[in-house]
N, CA and C atoms as an extended XYZ file, in Angstrom:
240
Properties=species:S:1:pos:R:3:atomname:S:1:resname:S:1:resid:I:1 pbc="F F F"
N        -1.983       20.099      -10.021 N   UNK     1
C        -1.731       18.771      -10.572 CA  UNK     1
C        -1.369       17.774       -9.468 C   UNK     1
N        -0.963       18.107       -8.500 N   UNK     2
C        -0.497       17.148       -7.609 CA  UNK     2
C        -1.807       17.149       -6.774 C   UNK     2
N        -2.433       17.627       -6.628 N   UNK     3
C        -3.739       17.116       -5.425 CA  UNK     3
C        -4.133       16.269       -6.603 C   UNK     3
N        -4.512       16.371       -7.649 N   UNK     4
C        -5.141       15.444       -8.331 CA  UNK     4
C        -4.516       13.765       -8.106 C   UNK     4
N        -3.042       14.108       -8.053 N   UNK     5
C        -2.072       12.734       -7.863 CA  UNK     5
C        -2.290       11.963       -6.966 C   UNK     5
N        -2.400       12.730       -5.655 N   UNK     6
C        -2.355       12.336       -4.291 CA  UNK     6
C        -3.505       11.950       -4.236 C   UNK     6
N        -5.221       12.629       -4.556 N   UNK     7
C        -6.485       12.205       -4.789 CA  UNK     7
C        -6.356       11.123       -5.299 C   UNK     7
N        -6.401       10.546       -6.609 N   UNK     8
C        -5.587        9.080       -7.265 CA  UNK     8
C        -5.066        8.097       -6.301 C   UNK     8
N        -4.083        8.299       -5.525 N   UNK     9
C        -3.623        7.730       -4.493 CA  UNK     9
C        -4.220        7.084       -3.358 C   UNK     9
N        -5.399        8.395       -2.734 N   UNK    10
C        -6.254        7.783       -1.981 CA  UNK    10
C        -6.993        7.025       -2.463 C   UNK    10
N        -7.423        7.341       -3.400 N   UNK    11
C        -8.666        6.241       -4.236 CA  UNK    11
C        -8.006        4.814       -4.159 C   UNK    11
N        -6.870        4.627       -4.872 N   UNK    12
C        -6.538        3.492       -5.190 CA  UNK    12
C        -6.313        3.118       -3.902 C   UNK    12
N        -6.270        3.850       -2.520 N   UNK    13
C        -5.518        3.065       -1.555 CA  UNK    13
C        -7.014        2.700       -0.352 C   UNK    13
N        -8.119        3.169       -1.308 N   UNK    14
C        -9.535        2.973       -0.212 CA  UNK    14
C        -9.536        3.695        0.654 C   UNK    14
N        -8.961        5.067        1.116 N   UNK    15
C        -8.900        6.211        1.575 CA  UNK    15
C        -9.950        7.080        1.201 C   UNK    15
N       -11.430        7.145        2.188 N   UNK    16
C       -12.595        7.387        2.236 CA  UNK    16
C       -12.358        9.160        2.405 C   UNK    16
N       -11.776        9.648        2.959 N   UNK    17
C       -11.393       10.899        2.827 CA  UNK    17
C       -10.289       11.903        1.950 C   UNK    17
N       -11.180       13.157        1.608 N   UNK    18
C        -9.292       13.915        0.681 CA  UNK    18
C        -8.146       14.014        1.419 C   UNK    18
N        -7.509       13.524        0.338 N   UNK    19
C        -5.783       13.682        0.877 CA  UNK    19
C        -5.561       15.188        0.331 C   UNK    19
N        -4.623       15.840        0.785 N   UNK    20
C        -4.671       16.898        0.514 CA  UNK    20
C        -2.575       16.767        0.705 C   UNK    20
N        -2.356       18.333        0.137 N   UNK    21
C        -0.681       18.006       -0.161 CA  UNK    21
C        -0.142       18.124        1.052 C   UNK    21
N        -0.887       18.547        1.973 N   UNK    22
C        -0.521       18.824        3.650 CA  UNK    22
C        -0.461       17.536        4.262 C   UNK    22
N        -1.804       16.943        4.092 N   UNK    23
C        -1.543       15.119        4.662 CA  UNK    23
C        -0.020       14.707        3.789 C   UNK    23
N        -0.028       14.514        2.559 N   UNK    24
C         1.291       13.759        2.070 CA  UNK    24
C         2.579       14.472        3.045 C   UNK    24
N         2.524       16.128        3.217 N   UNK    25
C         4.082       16.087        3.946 CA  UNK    25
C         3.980       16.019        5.065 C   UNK    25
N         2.788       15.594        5.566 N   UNK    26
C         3.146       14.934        7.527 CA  UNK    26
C         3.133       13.312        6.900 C   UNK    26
N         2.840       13.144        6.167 N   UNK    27
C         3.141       11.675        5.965 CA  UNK    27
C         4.735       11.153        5.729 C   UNK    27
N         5.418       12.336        4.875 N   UNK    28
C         6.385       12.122        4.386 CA  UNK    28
C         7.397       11.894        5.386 C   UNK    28
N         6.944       13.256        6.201 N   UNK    29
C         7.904       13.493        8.005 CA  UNK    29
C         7.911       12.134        8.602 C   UNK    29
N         6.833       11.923        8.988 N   UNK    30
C         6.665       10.760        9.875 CA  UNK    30
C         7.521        9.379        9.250 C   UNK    30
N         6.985        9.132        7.827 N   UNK    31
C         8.096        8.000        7.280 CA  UNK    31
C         9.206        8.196        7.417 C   UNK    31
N        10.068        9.548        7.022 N   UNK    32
C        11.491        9.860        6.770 CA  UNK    32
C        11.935        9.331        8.602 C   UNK    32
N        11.658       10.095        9.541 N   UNK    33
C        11.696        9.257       10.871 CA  UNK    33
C        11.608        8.518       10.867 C   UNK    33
N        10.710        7.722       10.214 N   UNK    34
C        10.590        6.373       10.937 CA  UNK    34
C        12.079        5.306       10.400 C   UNK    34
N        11.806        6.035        9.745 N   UNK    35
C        13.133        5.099        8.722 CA  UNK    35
C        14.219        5.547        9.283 C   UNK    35
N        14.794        6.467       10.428 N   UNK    36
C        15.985        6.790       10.891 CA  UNK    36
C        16.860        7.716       10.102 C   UNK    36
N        15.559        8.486        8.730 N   UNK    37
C        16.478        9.692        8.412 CA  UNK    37
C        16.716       10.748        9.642 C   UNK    37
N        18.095       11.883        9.450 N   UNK    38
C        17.994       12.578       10.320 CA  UNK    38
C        17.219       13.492        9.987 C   UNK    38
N        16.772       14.154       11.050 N   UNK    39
C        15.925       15.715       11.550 CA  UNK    39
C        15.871       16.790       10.087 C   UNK    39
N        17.393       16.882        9.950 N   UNK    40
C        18.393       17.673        9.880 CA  UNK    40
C        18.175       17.726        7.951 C   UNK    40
N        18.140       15.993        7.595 N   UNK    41
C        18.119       16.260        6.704 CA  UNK    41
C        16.619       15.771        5.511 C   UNK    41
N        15.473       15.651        6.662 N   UNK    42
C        14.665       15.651        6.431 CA  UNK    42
C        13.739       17.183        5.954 C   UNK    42
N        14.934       18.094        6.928 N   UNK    43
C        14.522       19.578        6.998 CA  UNK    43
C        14.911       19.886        5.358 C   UNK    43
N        15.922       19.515        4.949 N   UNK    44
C        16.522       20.070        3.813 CA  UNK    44
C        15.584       19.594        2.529 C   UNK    44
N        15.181       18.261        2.742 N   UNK    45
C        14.208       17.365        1.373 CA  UNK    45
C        13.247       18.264        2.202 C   UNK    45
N        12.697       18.692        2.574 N   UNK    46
C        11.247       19.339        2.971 CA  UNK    46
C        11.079       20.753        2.277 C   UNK    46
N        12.876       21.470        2.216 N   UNK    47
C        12.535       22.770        1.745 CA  UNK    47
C        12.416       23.765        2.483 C   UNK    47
N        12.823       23.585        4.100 N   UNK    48
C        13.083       24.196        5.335 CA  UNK    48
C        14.265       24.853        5.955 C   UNK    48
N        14.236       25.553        6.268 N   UNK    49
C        15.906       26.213        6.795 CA  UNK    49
C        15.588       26.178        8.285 C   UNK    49
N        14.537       25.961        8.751 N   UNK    50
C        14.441       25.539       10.611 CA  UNK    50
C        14.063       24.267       10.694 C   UNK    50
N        15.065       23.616       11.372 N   UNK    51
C        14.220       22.248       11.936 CA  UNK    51
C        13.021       22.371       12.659 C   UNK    51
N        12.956       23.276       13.009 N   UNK    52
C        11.307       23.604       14.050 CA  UNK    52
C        10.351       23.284       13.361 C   UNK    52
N        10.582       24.206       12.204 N   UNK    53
C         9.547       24.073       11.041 CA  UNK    53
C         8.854       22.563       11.359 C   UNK    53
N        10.431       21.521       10.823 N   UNK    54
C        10.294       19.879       10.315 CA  UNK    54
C         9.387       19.485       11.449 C   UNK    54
N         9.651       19.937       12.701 N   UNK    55
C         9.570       19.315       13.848 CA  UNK    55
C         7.883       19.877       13.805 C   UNK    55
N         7.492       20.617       12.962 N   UNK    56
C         5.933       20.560       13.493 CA  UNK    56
C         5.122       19.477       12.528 C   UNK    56
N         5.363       19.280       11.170 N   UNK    57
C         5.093       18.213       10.142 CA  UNK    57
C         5.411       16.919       10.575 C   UNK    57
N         6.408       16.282       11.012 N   UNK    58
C         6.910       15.241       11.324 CA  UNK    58
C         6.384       14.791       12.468 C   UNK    58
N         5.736       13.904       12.800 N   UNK    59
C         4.768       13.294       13.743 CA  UNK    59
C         5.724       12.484       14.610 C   UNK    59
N         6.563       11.908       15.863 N   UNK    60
C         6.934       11.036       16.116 CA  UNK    60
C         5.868       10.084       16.651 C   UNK    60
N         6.175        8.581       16.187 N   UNK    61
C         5.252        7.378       16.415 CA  UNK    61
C         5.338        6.994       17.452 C   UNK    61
N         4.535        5.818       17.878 N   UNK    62
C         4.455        5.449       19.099 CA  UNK    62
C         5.747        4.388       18.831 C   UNK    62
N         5.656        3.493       17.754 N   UNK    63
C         6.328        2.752       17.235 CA  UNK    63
C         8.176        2.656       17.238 C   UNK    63
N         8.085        4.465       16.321 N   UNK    64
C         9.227        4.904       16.614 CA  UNK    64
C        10.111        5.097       17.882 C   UNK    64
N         9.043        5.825       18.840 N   UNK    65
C         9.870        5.877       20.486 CA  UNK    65
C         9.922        4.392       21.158 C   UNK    65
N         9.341        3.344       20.852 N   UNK    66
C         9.840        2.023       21.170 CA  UNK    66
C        10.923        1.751       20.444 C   UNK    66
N        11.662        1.697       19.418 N   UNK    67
C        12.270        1.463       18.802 CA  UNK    67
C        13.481        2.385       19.403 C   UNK    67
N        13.375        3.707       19.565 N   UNK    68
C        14.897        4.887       19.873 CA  UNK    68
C        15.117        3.835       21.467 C   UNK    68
N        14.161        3.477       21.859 N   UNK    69
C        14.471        3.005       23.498 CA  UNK    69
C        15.007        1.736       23.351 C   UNK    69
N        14.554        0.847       22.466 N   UNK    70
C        14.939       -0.647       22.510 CA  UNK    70
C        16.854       -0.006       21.965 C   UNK    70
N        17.106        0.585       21.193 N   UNK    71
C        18.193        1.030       20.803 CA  UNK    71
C        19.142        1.178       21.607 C   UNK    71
N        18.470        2.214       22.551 N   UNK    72
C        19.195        2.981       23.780 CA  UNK    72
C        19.938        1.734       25.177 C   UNK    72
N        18.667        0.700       25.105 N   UNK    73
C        19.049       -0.173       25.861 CA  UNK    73
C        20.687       -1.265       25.819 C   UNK    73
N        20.211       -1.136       24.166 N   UNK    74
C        21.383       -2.450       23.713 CA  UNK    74
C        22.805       -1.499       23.716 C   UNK    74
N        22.529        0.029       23.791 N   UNK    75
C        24.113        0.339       23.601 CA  UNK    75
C        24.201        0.461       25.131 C   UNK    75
N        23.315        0.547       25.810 N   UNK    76
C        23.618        0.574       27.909 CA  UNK    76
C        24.152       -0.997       27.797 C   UNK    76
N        23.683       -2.203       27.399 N   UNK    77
C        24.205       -3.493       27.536 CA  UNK    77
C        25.450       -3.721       26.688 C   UNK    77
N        26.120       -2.629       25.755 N   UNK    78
C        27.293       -2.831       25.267 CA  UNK    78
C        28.316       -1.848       26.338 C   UNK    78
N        28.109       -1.093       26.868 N   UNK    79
C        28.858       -0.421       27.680 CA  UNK    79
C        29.401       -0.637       29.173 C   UNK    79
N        28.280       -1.485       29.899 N   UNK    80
C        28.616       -2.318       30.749 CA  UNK    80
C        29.381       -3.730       30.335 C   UNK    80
């Protein structure tokens, strides 16, 4: 029932190829990151007892590692 959902999904979203339930949970990984959930408890909504696991589904973005760095910078310019 759920490939059928996710199929639905692509359609409506002009997604020329099958989605399959494997695309939705690297999709899911990659959003939950992106959004600054942790690792930790992305592992747990996934249904995982290793973060390794998470860490192979979960894609980090290009987007995202600009973002952890622009971060990293402003707390180096609060510390000086």
């Amino acid at each position: 029932m759920i490939w059928y959902c996710i199929h639905e999904i692509g359609i409506m979203a002009s997604v020329k190829e099958n989605l399959s339930y494997h695309d939705s949970r690297h999709t899911f990984g990659t959003l939950m990151l992106s959004a600054d959930i942790p690792i930790e408890s992305i592992s747990k909504m996934m249904g995982y007892t290793k973060i390794r696991t998470t860490q192979i589904y979960a894609r980090v973005t290009d987007n995202k590692i600009s973002e952890d760095m622009d971060r990293l910078m402003e707390k180096r310019k609060i510390q000086n």
